[in-house]
PDB file of N, CA, C and O in Angstrom:
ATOM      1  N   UNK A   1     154.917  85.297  85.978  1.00  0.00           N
ATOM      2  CA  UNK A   1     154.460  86.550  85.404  1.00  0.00           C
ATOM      3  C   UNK A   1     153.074  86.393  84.760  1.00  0.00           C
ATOM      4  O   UNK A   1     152.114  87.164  84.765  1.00  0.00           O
ATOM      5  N   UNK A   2     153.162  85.738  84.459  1.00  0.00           N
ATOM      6  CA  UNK A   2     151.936  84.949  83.483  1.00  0.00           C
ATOM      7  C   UNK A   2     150.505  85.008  84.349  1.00  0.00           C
ATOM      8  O   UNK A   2     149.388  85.474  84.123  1.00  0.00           O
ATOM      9  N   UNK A   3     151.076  84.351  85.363  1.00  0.00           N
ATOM     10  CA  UNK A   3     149.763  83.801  86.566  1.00  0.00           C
ATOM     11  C   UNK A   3     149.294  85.627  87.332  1.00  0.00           C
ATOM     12  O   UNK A   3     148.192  86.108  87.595  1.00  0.00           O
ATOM     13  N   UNK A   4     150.518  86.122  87.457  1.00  0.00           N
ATOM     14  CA  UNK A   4     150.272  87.869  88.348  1.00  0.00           C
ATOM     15  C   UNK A   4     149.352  88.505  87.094  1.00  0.00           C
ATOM     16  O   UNK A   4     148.587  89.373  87.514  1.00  0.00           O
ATOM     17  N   UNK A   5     149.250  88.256  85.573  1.00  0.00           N
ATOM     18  CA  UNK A   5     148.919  88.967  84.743  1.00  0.00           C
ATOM     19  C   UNK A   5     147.226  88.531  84.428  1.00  0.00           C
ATOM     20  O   UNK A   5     146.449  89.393  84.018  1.00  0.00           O
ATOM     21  N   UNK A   6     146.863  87.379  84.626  1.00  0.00           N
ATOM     22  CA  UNK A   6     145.659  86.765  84.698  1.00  0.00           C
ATOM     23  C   UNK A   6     145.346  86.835  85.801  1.00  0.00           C
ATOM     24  O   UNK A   6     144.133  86.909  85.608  1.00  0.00           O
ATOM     25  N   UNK A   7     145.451  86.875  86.857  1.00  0.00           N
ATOM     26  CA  UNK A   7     144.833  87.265  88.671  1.00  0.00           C
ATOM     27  C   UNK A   7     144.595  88.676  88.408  1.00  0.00           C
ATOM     28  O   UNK A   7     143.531  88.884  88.991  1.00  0.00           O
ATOM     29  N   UNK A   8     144.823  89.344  88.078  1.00  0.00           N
ATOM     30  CA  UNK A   8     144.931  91.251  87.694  1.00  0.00           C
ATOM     31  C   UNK A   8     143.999  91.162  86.807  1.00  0.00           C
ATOM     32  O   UNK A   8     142.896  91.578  87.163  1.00  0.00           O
ATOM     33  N   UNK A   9     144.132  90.597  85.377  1.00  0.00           N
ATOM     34  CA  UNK A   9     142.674  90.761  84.838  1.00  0.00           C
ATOM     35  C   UNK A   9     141.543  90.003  84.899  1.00  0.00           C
ATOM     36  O   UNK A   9     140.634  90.257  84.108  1.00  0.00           O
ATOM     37  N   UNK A  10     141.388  88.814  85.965  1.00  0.00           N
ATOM     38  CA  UNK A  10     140.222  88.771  86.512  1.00  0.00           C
ATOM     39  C   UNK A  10     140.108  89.474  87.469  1.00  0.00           C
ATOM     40  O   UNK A  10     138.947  89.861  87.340  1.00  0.00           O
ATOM     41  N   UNK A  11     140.699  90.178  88.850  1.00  0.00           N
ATOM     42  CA  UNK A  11     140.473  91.062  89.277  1.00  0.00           C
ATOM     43  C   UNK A  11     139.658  92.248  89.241  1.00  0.00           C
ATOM     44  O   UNK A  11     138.881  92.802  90.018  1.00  0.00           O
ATOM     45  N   UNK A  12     140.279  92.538  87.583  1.00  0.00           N
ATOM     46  CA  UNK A  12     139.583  93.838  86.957  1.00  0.00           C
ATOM     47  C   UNK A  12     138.238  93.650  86.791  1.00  0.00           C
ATOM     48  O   UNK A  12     137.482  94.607  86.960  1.00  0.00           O
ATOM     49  N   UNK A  13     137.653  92.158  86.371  1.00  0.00           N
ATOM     50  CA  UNK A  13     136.951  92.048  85.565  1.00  0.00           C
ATOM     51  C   UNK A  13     135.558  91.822  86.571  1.00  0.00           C
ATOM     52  O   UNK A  13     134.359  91.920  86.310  1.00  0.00           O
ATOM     53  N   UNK A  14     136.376  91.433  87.989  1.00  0.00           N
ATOM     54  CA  UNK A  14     135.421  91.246  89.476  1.00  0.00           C
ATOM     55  C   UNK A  14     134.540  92.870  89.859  1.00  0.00           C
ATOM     56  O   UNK A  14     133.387  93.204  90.128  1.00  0.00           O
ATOM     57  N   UNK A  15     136.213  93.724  89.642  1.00  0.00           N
ATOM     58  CA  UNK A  15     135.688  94.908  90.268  1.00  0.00           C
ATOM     59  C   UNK A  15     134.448  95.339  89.324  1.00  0.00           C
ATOM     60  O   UNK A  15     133.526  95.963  89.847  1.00  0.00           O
ATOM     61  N   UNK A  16     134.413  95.099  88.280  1.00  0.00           N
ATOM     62  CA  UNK A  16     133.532  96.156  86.791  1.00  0.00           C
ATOM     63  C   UNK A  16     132.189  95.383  86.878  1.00  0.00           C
ATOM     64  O   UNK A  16     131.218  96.065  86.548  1.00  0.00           O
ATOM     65  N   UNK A  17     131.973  94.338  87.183  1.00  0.00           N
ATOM     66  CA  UNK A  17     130.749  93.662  87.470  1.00  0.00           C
ATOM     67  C   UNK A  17     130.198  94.087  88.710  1.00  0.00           C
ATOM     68  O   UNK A  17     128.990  94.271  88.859  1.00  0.00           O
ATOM     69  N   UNK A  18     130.918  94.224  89.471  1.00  0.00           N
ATOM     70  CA  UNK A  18     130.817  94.712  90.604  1.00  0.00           C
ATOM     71  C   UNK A  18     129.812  96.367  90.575  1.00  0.00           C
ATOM     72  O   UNK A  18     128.683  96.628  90.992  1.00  0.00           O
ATOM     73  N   UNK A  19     130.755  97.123  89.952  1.00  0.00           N
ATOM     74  CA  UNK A  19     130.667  98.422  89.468  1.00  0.00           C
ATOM     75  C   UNK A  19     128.813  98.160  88.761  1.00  0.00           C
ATOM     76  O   UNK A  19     127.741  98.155  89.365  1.00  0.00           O
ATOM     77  N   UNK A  20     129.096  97.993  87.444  1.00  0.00           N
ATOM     78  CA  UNK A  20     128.450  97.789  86.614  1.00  0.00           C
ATOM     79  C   UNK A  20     126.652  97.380  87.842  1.00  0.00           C
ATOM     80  O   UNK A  20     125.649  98.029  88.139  1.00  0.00           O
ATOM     81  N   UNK A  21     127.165  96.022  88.145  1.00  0.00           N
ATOM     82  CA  UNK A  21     125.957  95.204  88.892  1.00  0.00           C
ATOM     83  C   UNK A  21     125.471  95.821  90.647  1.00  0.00           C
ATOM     84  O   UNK A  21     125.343  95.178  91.688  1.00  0.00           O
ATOM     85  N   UNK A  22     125.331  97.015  90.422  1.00  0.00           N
ATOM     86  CA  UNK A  22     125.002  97.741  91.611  1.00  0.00           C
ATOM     87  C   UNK A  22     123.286  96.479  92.249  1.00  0.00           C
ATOM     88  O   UNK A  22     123.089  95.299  91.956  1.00  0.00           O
ATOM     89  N   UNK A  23     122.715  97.098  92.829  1.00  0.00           N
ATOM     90  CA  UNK A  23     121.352  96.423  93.510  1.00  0.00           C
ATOM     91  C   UNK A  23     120.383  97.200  92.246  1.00  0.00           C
ATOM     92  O   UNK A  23     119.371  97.522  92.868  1.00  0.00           O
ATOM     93  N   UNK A  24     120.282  97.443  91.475  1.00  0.00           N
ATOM     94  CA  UNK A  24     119.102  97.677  90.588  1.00  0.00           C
ATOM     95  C   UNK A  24     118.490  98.487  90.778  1.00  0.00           C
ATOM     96  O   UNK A  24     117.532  98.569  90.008  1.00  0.00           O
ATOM     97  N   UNK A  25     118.622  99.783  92.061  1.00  0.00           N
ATOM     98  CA  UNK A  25     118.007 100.610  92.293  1.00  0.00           C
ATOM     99  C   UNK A  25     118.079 101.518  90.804  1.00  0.00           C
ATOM    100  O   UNK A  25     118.988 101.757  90.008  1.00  0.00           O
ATOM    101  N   UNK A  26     116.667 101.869  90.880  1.00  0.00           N
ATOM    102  CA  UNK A  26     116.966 103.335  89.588  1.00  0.00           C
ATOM    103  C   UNK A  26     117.098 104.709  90.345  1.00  0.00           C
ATOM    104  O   UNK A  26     117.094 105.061  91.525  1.00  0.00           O
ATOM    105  N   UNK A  27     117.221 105.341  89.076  1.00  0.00           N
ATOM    106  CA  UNK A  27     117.503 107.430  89.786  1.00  0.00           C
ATOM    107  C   UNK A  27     116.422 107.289  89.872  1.00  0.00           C
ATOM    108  O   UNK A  27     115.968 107.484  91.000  1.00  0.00           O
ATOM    109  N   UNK A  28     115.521 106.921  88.867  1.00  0.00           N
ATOM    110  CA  UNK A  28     114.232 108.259  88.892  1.00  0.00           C
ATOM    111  C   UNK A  28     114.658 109.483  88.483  1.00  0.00           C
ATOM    112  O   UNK A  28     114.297 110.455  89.146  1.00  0.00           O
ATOM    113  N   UNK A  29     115.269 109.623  87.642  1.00  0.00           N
ATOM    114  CA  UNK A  29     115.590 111.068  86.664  1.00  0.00           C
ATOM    115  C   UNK A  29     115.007 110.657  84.968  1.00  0.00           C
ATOM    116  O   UNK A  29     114.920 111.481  84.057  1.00  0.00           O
ATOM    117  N   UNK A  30     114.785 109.720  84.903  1.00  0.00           N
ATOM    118  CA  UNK A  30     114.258 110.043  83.122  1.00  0.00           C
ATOM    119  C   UNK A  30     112.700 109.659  83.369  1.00  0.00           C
ATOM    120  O   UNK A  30     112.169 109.198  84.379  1.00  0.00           O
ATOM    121  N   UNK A  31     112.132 110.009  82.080  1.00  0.00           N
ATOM    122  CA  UNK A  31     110.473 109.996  82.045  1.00  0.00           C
ATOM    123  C   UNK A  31     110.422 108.523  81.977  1.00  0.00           C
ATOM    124  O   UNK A  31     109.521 107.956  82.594  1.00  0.00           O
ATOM    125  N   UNK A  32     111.360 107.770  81.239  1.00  0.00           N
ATOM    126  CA  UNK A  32     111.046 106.211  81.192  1.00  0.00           C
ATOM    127  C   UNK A  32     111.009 105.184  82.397  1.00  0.00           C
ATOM    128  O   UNK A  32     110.431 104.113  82.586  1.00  0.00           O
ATOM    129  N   UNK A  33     111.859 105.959  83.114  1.00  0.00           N
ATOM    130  CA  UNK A  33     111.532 104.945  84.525  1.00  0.00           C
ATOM    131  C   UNK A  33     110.371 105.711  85.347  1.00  0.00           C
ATOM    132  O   UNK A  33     110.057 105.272  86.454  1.00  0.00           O
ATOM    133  N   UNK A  34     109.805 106.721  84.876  1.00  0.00           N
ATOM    134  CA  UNK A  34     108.202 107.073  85.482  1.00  0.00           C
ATOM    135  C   UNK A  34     106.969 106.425  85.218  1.00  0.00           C
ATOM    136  O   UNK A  34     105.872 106.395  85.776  1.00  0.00           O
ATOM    137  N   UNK A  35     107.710 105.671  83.713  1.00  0.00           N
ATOM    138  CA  UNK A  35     106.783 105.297  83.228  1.00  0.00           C
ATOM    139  C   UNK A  35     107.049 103.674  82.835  1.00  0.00           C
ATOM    140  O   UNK A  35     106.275 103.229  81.987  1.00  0.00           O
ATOM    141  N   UNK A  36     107.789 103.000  83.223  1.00  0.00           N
ATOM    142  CA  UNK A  36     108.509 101.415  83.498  1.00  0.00           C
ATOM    143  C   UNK A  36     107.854 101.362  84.830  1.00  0.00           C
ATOM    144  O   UNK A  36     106.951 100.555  85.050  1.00  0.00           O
ATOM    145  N   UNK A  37     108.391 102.412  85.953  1.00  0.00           N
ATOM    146  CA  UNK A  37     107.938 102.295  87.105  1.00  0.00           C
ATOM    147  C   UNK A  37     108.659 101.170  88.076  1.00  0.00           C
ATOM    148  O   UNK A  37     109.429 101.560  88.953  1.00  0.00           O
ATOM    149  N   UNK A  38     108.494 100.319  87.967  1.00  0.00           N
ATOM    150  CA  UNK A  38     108.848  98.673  88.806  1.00  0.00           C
ATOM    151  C   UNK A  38     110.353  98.444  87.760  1.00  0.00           C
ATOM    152  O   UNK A  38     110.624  98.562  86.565  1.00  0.00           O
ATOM    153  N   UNK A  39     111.042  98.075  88.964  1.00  0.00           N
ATOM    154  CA  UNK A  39     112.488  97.296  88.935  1.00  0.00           C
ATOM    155  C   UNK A  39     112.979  96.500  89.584  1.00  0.00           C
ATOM    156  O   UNK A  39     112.682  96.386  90.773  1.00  0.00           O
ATOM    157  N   UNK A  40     114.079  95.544  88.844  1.00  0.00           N
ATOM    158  CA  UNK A  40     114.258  94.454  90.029  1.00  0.00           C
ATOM    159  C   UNK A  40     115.002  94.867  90.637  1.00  0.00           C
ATOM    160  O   UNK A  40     115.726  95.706  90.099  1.00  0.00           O
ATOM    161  N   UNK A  41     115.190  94.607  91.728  1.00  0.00           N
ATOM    162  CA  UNK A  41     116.428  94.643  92.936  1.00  0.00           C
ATOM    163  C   UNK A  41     116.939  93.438  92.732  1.00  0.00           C
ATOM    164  O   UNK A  41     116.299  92.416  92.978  1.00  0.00           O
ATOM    165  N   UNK A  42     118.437  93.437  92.148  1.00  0.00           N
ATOM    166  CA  UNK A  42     119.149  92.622  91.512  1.00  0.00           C
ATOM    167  C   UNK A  42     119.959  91.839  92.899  1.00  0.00           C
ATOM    168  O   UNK A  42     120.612  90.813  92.705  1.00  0.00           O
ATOM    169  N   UNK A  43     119.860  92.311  93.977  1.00  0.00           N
ATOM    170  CA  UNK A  43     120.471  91.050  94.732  1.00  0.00           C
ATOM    171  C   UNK A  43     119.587  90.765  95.717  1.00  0.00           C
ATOM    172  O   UNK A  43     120.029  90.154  96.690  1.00  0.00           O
ATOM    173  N   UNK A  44     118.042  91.167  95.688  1.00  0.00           N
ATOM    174  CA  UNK A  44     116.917  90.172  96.384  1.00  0.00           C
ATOM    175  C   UNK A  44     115.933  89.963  95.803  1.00  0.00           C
ATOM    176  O   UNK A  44     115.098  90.865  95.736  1.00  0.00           O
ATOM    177  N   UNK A  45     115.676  88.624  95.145  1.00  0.00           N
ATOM    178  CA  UNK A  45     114.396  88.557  93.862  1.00  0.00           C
ATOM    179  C   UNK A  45     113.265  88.854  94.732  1.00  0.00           C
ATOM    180  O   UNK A  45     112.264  89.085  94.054  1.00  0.00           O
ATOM    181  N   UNK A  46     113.060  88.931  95.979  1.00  0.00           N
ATOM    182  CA  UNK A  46     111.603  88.996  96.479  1.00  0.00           C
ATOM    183  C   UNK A  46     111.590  90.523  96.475  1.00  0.00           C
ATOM    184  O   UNK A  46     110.434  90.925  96.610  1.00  0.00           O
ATOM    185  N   UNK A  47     112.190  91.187  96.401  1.00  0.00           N
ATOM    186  CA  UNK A  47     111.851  92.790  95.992  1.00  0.00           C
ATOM    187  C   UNK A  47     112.537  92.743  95.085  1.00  0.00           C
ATOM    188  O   UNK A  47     113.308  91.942  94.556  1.00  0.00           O
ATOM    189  N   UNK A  48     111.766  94.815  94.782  1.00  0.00           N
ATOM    190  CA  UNK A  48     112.128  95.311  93.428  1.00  0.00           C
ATOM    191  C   UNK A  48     111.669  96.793  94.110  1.00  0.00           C
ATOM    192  O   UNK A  48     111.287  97.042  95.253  1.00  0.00           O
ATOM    193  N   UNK A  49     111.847  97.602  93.031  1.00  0.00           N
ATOM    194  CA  UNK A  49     112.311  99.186  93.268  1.00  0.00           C
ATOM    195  C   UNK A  49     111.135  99.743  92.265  1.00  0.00           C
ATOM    196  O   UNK A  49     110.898  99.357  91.121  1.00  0.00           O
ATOM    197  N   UNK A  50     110.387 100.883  93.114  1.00  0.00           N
ATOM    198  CA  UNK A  50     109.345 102.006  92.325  1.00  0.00           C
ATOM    199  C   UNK A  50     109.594 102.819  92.715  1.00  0.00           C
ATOM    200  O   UNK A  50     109.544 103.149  93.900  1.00  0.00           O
ATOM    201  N   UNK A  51     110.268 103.922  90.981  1.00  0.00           N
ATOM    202  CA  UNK A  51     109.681 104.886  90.812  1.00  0.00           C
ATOM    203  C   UNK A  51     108.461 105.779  90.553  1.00  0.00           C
ATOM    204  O   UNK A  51     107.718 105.648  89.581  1.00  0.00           O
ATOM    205  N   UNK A  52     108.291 106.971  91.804  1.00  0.00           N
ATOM    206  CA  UNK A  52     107.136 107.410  91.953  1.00  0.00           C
ATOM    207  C   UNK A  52     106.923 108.658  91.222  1.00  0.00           C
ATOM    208  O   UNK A  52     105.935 109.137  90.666  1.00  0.00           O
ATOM    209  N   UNK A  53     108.172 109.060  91.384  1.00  0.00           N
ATOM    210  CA  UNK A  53     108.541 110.745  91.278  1.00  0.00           C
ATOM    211  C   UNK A  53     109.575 111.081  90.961  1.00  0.00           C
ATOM    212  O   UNK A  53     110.537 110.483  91.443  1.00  0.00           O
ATOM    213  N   UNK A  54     109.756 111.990  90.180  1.00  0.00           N
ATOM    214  CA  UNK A  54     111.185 112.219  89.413  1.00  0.00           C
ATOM    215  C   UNK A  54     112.369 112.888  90.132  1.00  0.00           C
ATOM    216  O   UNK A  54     112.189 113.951  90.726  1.00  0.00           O
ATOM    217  N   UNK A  55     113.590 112.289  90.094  1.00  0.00           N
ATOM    218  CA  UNK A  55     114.382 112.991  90.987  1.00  0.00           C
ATOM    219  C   UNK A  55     114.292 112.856  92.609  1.00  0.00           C
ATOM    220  O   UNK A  55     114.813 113.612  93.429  1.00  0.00           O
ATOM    221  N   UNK A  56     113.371 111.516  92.901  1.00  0.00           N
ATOM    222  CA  UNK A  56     113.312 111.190  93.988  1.00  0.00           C
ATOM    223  C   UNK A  56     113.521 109.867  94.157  1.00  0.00           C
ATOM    224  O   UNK A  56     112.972 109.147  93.323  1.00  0.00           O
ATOM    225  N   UNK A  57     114.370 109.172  95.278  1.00  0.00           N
ATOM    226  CA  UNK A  57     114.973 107.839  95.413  1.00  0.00           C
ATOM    227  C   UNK A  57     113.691 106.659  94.844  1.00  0.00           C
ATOM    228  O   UNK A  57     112.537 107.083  94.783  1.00  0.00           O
ATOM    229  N   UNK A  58     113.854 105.838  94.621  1.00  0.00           N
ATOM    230  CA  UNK A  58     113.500 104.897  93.710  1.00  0.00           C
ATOM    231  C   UNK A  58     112.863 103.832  95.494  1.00  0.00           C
ATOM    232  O   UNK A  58     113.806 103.338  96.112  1.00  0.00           O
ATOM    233  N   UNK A  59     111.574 103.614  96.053  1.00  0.00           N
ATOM    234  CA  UNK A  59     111.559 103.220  96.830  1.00  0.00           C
ATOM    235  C   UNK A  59     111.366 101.454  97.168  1.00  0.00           C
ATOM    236  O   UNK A  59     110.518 100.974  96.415  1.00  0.00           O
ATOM    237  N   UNK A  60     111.834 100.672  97.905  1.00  0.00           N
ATOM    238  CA  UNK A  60     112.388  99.493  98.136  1.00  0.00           C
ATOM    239  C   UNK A  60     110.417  98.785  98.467  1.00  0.00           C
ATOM    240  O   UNK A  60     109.645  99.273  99.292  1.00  0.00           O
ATOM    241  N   UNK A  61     110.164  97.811  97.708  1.00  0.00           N
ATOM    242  CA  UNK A  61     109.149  96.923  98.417  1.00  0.00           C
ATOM    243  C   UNK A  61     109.093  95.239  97.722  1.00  0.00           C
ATOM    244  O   UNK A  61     109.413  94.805  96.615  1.00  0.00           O
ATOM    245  N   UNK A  62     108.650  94.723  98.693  1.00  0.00           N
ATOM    246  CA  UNK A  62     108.317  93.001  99.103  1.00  0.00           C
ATOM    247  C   UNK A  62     107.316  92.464  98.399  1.00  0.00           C
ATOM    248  O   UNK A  62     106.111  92.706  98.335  1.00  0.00           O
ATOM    249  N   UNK A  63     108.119  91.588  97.812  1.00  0.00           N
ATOM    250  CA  UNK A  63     106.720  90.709  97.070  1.00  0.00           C
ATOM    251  C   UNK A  63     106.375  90.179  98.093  1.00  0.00           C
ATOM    252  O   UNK A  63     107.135  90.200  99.061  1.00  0.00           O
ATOM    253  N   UNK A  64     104.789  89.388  98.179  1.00  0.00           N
ATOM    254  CA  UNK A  64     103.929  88.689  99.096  1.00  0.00           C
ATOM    255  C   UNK A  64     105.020  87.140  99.226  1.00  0.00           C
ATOM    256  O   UNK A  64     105.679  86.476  98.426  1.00  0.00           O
ATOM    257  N   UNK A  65     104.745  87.088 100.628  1.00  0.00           N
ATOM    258  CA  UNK A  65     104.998  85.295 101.020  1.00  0.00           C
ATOM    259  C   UNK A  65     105.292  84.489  99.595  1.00  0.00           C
ATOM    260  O   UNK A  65     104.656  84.803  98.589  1.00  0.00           O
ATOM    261  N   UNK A  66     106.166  83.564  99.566  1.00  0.00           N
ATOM    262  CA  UNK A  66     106.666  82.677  98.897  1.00  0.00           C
ATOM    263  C   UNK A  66     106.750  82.926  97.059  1.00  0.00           C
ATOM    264  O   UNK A  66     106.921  82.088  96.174  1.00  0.00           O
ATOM    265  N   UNK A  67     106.560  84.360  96.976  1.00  0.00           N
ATOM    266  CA  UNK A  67     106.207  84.683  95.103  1.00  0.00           C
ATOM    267  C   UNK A  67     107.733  85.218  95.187  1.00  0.00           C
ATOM    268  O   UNK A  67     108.269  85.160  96.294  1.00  0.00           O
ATOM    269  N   UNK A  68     108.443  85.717  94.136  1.00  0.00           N
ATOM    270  CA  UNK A  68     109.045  86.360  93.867  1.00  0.00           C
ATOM    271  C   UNK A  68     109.038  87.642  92.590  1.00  0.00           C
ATOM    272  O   UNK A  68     107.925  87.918  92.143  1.00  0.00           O
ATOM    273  N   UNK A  69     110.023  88.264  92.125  1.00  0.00           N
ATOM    274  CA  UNK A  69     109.573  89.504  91.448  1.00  0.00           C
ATOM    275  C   UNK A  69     110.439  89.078  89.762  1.00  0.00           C
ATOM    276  O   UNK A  69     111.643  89.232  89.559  1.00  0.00           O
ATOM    277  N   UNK A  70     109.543  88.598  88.868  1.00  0.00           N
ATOM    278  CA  UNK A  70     109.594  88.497  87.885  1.00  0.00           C
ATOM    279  C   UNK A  70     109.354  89.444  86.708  1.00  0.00           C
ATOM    280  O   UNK A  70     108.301  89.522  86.076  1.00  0.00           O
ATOM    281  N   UNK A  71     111.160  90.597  86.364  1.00  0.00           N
ATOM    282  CA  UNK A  71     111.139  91.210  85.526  1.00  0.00           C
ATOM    283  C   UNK A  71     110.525  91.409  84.412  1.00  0.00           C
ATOM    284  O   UNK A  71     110.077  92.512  84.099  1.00  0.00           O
ATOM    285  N   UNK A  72     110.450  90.525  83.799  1.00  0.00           N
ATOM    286  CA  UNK A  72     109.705  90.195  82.255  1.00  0.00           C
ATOM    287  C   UNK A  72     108.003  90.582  82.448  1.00  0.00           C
ATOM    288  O   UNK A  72     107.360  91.327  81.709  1.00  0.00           O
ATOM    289  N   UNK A  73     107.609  90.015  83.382  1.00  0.00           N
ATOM    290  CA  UNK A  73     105.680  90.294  83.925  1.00  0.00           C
ATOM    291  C   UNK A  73     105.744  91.652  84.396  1.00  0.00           C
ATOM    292  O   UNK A  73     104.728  92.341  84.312  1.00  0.00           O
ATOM    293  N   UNK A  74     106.956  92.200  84.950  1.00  0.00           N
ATOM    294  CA  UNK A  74     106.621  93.564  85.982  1.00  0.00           C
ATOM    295  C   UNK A  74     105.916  93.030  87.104  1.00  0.00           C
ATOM    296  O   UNK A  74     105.160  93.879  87.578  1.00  0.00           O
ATOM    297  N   UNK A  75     105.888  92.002  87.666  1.00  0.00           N
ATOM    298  CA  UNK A  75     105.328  91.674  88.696  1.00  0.00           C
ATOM    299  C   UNK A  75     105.491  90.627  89.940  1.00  0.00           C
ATOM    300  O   UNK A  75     106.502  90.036  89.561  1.00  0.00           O
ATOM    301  N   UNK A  76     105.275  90.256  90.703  1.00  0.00           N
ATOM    302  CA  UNK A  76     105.535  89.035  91.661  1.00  0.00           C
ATOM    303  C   UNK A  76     104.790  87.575  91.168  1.00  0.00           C
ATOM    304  O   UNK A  76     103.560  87.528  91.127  1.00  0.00           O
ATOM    305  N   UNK A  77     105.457  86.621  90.869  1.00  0.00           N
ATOM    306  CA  UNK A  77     105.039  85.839  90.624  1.00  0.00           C
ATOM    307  C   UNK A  77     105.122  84.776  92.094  1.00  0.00           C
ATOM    308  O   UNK A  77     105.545  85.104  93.203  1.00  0.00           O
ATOM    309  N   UNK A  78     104.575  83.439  91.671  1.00  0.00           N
ATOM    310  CA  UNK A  78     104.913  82.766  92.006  1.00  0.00           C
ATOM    311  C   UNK A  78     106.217  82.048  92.298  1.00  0.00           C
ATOM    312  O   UNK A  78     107.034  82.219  91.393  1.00  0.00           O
ATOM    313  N   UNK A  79     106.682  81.232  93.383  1.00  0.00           N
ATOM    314  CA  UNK A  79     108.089  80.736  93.080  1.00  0.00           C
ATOM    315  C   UNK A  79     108.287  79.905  91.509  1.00  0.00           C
ATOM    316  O   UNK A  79     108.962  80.268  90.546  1.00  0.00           O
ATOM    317  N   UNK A  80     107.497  78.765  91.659  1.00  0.00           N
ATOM    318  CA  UNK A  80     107.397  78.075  91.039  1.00  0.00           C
ATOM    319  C   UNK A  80     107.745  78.885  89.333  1.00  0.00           C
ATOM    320  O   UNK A  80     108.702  78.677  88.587  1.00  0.00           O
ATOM    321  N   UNK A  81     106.997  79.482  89.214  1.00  0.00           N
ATOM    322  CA  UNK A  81     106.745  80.619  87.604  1.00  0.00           C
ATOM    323  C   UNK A  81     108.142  81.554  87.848  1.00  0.00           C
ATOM    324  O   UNK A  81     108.309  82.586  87.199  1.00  0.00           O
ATOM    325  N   UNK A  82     108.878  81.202  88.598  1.00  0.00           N
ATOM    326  CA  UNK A  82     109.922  82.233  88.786  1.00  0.00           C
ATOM    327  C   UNK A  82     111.191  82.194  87.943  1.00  0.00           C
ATOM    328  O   UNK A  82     111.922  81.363  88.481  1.00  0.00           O
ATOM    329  N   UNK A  83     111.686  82.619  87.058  1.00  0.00           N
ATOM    330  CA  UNK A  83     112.610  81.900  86.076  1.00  0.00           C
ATOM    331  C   UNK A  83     114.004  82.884  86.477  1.00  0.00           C
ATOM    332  O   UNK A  83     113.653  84.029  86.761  1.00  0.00           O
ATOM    333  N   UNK A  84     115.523  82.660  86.556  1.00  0.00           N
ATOM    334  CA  UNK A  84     116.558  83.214  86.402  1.00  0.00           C
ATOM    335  C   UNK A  84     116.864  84.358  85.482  1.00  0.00           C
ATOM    336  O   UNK A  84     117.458  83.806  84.556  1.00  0.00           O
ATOM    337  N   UNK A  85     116.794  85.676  85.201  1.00  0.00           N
ATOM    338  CA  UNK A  85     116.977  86.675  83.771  1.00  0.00           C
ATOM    339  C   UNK A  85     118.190  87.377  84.155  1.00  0.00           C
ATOM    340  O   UNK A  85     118.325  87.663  85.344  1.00  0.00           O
ATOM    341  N   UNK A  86     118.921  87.635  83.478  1.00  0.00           N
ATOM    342  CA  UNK A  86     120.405  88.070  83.282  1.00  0.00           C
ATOM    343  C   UNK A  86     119.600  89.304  84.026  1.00  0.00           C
ATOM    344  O   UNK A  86     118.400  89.575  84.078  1.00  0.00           O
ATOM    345  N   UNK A  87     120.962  90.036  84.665  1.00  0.00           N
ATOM    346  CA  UNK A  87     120.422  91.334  85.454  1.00  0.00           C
ATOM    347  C   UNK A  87     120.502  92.464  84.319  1.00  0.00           C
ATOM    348  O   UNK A  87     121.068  92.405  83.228  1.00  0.00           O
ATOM    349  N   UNK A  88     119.969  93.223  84.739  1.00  0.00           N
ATOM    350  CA  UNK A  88     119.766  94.893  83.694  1.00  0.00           C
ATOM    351  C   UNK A  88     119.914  96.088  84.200  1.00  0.00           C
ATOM    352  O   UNK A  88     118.793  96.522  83.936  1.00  0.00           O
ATOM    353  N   UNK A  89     120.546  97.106  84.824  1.00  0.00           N
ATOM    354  CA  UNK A  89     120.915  97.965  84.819  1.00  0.00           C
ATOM    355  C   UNK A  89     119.827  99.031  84.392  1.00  0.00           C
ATOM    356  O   UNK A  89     119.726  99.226  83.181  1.00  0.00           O
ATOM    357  N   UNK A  90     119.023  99.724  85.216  1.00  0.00           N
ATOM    358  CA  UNK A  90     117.907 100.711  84.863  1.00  0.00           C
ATOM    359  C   UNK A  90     118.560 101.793  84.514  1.00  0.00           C
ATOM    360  O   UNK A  90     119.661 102.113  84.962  1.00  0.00           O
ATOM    361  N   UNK A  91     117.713 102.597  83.448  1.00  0.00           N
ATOM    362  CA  UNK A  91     118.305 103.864  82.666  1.00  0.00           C
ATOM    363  C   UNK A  91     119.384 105.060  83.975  1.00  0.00           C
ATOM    364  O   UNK A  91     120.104 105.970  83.565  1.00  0.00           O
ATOM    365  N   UNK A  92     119.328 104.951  84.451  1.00  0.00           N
ATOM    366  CA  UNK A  92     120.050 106.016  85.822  1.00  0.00           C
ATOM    367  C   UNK A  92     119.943 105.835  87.008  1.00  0.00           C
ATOM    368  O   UNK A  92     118.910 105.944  87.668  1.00  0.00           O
ATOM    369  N   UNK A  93     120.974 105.552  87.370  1.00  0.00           N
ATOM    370  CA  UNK A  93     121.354 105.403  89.144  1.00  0.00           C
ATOM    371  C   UNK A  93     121.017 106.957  90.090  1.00  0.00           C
ATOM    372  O   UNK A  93     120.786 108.160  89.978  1.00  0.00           O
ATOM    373  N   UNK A  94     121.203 105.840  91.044  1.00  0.00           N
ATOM    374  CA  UNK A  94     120.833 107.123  92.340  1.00  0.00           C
ATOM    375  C   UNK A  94     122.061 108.214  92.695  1.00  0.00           C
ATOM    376  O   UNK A  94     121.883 109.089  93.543  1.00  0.00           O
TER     377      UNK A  94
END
């Protein structure tokens, strides 16, 4: 009973990360991601997501050859300069 009751709440705890840890796309519905602009795309560090326009999909682009997209700079770095950051969840989904 024990073991069915801990498989169930890690289960739960798979699905809500899951939930929770979408790809990082934003809505593009608040003024702050008009004005953040750049996001990571949480399951490919070599892209990230810009908002252009409000209320319009949040569009997908590529960092250059061998850099990746380093949240903290807003920008593509280098691999090397590339550090691990807990993922973040932008103000509103699509």
């Amino acid at each position: 009973m024990k073991l069915c009751i801990a498989v169930a709440f890690l289960m739960t705890i798979g699905v809500s990360m899951a939930v929770i840890l979408g790809n990082g796309q934003p809505g593009c519905k608040t003024a702050t991601e008009l004005v953040v602009k750049n996001y990571r795309n949480l399951w490919d560090p070599t892209s990230y997501w810009v908002c252009e326009e409000k209320n319009v999909a949040a569009s997908s682009k590529k960092c250059p050859d061998m850099t990746a997209w380093d949240d903290s700079e807003k920008k593509c770095v280098d691999w090397e300069l590339w550090a691990w950051l807990d993922p973040v969840e932008p103000p509103s989904n699509p």
